[in-house]
C-alpha positions in Angstrom: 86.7 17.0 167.2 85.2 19.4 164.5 88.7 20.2 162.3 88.4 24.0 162.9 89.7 24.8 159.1 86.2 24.1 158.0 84.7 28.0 159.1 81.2 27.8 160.3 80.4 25.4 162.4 76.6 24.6 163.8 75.9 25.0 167.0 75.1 21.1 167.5 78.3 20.1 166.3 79.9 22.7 169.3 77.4 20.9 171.8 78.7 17.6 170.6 81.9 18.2 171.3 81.3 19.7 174.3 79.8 16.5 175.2 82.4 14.5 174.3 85.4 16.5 176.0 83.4 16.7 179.4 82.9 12.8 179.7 86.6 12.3 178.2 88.2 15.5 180.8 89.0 14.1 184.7 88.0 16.5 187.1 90.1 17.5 190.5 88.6 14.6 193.5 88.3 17.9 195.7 84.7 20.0 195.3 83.9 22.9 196.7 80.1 23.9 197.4 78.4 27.3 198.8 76.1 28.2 200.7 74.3 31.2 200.2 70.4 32.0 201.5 68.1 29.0 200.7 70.5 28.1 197.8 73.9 26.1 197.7 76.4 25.3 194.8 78.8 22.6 194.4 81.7 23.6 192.1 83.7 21.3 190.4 86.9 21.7 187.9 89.6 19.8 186.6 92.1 22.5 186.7 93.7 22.9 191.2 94.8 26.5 190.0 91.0 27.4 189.3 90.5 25.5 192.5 92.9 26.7 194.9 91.7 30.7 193.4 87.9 29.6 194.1 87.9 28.1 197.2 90.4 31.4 198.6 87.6 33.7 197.4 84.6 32.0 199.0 86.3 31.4 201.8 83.7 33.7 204.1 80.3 31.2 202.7 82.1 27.7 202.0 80.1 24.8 203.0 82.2 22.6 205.7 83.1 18.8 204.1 81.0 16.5 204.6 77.6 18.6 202.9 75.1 16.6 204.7 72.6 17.7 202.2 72.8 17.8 198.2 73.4 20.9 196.7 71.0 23.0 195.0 72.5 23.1 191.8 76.1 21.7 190.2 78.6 24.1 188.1 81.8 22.8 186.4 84.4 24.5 185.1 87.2 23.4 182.7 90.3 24.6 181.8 90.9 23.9 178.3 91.9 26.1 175.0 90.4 24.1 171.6 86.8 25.6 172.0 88.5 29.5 171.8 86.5 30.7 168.5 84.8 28.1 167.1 83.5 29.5 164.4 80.2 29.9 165.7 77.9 32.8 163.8 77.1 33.7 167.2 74.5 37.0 167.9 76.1 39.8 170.0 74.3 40.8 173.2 73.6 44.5 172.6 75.5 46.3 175.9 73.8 48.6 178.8 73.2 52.4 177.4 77.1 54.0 177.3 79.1 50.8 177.1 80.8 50.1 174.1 82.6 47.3 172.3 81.9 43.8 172.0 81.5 41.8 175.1 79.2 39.0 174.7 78.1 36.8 171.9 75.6 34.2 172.0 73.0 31.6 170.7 70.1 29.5 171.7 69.8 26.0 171.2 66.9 23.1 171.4 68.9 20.1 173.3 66.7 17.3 174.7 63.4 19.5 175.0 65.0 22.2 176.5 66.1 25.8 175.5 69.8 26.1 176.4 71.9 28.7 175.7 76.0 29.2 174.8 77.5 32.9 175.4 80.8 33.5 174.7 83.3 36.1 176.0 84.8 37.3 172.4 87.6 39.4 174.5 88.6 36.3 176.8 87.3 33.1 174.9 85.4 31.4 177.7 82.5 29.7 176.4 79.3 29.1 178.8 76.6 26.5 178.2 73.6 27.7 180.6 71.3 25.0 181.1 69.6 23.5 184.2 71.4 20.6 184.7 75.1 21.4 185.5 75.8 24.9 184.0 79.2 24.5 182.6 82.1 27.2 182.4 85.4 26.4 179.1 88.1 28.1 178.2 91.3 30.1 179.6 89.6 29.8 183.0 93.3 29.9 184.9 93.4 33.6 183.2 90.3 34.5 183.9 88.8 33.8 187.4 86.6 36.6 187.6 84.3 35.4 184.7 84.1 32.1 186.6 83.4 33.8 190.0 80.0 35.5 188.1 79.4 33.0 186.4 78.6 30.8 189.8 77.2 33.7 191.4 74.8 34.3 188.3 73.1 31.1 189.2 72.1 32.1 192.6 70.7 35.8 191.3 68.8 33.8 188.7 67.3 31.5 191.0 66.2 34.3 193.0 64.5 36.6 189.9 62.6 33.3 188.9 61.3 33.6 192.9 60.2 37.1 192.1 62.8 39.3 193.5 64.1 42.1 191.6 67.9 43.0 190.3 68.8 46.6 191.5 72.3 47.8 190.2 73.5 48.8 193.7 75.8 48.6 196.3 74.8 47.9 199.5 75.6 47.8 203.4 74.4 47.8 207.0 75.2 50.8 208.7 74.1 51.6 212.0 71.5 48.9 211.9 70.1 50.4 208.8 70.3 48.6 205.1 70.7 51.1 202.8 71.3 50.3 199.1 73.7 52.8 196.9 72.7 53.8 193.1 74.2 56.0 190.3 74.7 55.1 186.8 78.2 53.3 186.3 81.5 55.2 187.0 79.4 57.6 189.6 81.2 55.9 192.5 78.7 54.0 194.2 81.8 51.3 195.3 83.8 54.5 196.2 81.3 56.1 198.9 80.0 52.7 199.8 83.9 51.8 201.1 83.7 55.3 202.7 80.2 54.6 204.5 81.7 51.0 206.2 84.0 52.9 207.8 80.9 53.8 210.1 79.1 50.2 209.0 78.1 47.4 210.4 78.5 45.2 207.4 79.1 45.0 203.7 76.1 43.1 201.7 77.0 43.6 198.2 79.0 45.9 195.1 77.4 45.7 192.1 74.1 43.9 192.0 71.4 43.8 194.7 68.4 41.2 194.8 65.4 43.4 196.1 61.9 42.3 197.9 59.5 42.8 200.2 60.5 40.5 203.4 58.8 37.4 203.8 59.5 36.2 207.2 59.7 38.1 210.2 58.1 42.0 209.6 55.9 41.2 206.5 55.6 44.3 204.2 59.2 45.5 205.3 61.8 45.1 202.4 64.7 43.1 202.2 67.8 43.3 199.7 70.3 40.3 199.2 73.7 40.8 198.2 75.9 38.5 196.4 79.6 37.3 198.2 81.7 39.5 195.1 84.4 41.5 197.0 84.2 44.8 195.5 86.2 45.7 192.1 87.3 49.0 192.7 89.6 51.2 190.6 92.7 53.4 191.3 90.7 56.2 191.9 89.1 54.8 195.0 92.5 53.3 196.5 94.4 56.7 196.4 92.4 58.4 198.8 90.7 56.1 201.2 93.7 55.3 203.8 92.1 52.0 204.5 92.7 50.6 200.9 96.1 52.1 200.4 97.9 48.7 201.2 96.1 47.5 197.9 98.8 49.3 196.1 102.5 50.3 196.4 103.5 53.7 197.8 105.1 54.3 194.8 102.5 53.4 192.5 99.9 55.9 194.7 102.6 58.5 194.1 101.9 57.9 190.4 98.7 58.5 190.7 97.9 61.1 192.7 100.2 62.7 189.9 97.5 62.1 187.4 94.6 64.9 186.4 91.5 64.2 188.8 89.7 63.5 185.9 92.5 60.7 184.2 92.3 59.1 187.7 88.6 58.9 187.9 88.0 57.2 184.5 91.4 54.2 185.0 90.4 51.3 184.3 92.4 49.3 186.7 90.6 46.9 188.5 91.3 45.6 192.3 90.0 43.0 194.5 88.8 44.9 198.2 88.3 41.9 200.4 86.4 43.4 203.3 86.7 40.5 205.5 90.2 41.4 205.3 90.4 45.1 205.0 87.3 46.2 207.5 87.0 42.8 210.0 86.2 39.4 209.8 82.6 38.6 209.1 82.0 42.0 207.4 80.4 40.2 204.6 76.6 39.8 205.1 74.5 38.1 202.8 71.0 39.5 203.4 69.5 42.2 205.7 66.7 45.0 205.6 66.0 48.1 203.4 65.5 51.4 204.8 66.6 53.6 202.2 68.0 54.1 198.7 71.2 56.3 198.2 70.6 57.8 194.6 74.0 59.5 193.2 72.8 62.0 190.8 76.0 64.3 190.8 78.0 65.6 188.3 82.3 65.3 187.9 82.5 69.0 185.9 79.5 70.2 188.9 80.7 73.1 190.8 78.0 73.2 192.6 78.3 72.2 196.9 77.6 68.3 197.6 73.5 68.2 198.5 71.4 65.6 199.9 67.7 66.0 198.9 64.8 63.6 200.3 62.8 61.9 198.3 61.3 58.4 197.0 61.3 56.8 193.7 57.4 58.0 193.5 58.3 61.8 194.1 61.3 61.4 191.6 60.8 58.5 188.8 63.8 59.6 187.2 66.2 58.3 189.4 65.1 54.7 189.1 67.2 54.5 185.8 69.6 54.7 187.8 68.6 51.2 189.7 67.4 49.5 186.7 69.6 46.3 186.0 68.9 43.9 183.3 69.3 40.1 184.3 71.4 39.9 181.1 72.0 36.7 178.6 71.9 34.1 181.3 69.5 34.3 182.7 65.8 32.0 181.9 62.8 32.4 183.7 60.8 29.5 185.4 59.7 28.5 182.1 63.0 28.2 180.9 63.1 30.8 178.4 65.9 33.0 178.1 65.7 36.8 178.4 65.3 38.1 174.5 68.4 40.6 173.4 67.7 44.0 174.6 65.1 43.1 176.6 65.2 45.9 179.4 63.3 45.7 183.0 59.9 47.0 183.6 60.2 50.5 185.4 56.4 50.0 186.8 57.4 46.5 188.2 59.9 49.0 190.4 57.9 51.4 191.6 55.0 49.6 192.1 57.1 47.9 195.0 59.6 50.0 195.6 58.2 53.4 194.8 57.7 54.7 198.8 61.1 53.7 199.6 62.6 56.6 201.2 65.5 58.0 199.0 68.4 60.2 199.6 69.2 62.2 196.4 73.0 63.4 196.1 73.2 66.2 193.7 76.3 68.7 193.1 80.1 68.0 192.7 81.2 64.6 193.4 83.0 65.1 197.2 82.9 61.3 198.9 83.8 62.8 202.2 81.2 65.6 202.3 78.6 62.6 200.9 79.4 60.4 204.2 78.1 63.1 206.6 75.4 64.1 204.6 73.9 60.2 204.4 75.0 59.4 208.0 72.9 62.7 208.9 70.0 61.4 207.2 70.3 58.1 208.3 69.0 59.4 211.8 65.6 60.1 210.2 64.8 56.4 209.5 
């Protein structure tokens, strides 16, 4: 292997090593593959800690052994420490408006008449090579499943973009028979009222990222939104006062919070796993289902203003697409395999050109979760 005292390293000497560590590293016998809507992935490791986390988190969308069929794509993962900075002049992915800090490094390589790309996590060390065949995960991947977990799932988003969907940075459920997807620029609690809203729901669809599109099957011209199987992230300030989610946390760690300023609480950074195949009912994960209406959380924290729900659609009101606008970020490449360009953002015309007559329900005022519920279950009935 490279001797690591040297400094800079090219990136060709990284892939070479990479090569050499993959064909020399025996994986686990045991795979796991999922299946997801018109797209399945086989994952393979050599670490049965990474393993045993994977195949507990799938659980609601693993494949049952034999697959009869081959999968749509292949991801490995490997456990392993010596490729942690590498010396690598890598280029840092510039972050979404109000994030700060480095996150993710990166740089593009020619390998075999292909564009591939490596992105690094500089806070974790896990190194990605993003290529079509194989996509492969190294590093402290025992530490850090999470990274794993989106990097799998990142592959079936990016399969869908290159099919001409678009990414919507939403939440999203089913709620009496209606999809509706949940906006709000990060930290506005689109998780928080989503969790409250499946109380009344049918089915959670997805937390973070939503795959939007007009439906091409049964209804043509109706839209669709697909969510991605990622049980929602949600911090202390969502646990504390939704009873449901209490048994995510200690009594006496609740006590500690509530104890906090409303406004200390709100901004924690403490993140927890909300399985809601566990905490709602079984089968309360859905991958896929209609759109009938946007939720668009355009409150305020320091508001003093009463909770309001205003009707609209993304024509009437442009500016609240900002708040659905999500970047595909560094891993993803387009059909042609070429990768996004840093600070590439998405084209708002692209959105409301298809989107733009979607209805919209516009909460403005002081952030109250329980006042937002009955105000979107109201309008609901108006679909």
């Amino acid at each position: 292997m490279t001797d690591l005292s040297q400094g800079v390293i090219l990136p060709s000497h990284l892939i070479s090593d990479l090569k050499h560590y993959i064909v020399s590293a025996p994986l686990v016998p045991e795979s796991i593959t999922i299946g997801l809507p018109g797209f399945s992935i086989e994952i393979s490791t050599n670490s049965p800690v990474l393993l045993k986390t994977l195949k507990a988190y799938f659980n609601p969308v693993l494949l049952p052994d034999p697959i009869k069929t081959p999968p749509s794509l292949k991801v490995a993962a490997y456990e392993n420490h010596q490729f942690i900075d590498r010396g690598i002049q890598w280029q840092d992915w510039k972050r979404e408006a109000g994030k700060s800090g480095r996150k993710d490094s990166f740089i593009d390589i020619e390998e075999k008449n292909e564009t591939q790309r490596l992105i690094y996590k500089v806070k974790t060390g896990v190194l990605f090579w993003q290529k079509n065949d194989t996509p492969v995960a190294v590093g402290p991947v025992e530490q850090h499943p999470n990274q794993i977990i989106n990097f799998i799932l990142t592959q079936y988003l990016n399969e869908n973009l290159r099919q001409g969907w678009l990414l919507g940075h939403a939440a999203g459920l089913e709620i009496q028979h209606k999809g509706i997807a949940i906006a709000g620029l990060s930290g506005g609690g689109k998780s928080t009222l989503m969790l409250h809203l499946l109380e009344d729901g049918e089915h959670f669809i997805s937390n973070d990222r939503l795959l939007l599109n007009t439906q091409q099957t049964a209804r043509p011209g109706q839209f669709w939104m697909r969510g991605i199987p990622k049980q929602p992230r949600i911090n202390p300030g969502t646990i504390v006062h939704n009873k449901r989610l209490h048994k995510l946390i200690s009594q006496e760690r609740r006590q500690e919070l509530l104890a906090l300023p409303t406004e200390m609480l709100r901004e924690l950074e403490e993140k927890y796993d909300a399985d809601v195949n566990t905490l709602y009912h079984a089968d309360c994960f859905k991958p896929e289902t209609e759109l009938n209406a946007f939720v668009i959380l355009n409150w305020q924290s320091d508001s003093t203003d009463n909770t309001q729900l205003k009707h609209t659609t993304l024509n009437q009101s442009p500016k609240l697409l900002e708040a659905i606008l999500k970047s595909p970020g560094p891993f993803y490449s387009d059909s042609n395999n070429v990768f996004l360009a840093n600070q590439t953002q998405p084209d708002p015309k692209e959105y409301l050109d298809r989107l733009g007559n979607i209805p919209c329900f516009e909460l403005t005022g002081r952030i109250d979760f329980h006042k937002a519920r009955d105000l979107v279950l109201e309008a609901i009935q108006t679909l």
